[in-house]
Legacy VTK file of the C-alpha trace (Angstrom):
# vtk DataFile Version 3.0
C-alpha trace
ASCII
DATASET POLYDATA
POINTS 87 float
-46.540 -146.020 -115.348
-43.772 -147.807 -113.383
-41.254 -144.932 -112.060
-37.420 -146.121 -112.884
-35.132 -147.022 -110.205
-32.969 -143.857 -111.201
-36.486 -141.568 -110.558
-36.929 -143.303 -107.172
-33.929 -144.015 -105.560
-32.841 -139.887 -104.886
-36.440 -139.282 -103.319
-36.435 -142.480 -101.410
-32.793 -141.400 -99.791
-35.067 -137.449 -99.505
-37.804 -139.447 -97.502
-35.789 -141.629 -95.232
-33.823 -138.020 -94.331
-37.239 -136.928 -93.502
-37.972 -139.164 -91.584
-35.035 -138.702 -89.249
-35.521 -135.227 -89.194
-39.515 -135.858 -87.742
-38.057 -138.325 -85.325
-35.873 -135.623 -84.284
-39.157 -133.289 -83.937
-41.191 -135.472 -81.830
-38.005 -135.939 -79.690
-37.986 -132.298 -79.256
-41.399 -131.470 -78.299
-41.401 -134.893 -75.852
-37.712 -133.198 -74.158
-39.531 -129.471 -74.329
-37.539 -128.040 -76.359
-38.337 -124.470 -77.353
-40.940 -123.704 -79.908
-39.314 -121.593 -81.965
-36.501 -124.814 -82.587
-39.859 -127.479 -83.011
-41.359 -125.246 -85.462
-38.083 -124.479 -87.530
-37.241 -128.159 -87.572
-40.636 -129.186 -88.677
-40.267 -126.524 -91.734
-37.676 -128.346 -92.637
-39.573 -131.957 -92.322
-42.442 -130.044 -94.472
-40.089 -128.541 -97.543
-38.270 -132.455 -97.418
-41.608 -133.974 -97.912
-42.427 -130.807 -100.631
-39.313 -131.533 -102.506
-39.535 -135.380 -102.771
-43.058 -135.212 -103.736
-41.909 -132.312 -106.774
-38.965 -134.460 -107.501
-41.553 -137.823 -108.620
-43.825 -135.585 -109.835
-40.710 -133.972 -112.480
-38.884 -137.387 -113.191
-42.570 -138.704 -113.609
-43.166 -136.960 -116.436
-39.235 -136.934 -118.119
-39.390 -140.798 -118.001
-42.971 -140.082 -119.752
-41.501 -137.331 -122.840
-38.170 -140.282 -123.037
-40.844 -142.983 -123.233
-43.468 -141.166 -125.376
-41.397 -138.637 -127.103
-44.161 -136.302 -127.576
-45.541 -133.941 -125.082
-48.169 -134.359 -126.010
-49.190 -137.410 -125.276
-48.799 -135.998 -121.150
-51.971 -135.053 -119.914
-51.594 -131.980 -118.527
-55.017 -131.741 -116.409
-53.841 -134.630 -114.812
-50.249 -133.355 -114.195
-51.383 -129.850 -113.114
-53.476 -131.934 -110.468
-50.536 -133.650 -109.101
-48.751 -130.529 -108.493
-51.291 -128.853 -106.911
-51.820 -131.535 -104.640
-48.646 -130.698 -103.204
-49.297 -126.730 -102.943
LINES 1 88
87 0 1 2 3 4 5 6 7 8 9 10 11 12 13 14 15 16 17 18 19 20 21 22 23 24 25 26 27 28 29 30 31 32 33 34 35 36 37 38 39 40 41 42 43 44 45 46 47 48 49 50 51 52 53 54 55 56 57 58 59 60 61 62 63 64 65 66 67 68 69 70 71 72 73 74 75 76 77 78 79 80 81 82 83 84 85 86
């Protein structure tokens, strides 16, 4: 299944946010910057990442209920796989 433009766009803008905010890490560690700062900014790279992949994984399966209209037609081992890939 294809994943809609309105599914993709929100966690593409997520990722590229990400992005700047590991750029921003590895700027950090390369100027010495405390530890405590590195590791709180790279929490915050990790629950970007967590939330982007959670936010395909949820308009994944809404575009699937719209385009099926039965749940269950979802496969749910498959689903419960996706999530806990993330975990």
């Amino acid at each position: 299944m294809q994943l809609s433009d309105e599914t993709t766009a929100p966690v593409t803008k997520r990722l590229k946010r990400a992005q700047g905010q590991l750029a921003a890490v590895i700027r950090m560690l390369e100027e010495g910057r405390e530890c405590e700062e590195v590791v709180t900014q790279l929490a915050a790279v990790s629950k970007a990442l967590d939330r982007a992949g959670f936010s395909l994984i949820a308009g994944g399966l809404k575009q699937c209920l719209a385009e099926e209209g039965d749940a269950a037609d979802v496969d749910a081992d498959k689903l419960q796989r996706l999530f806990l890939s993330l975990a």
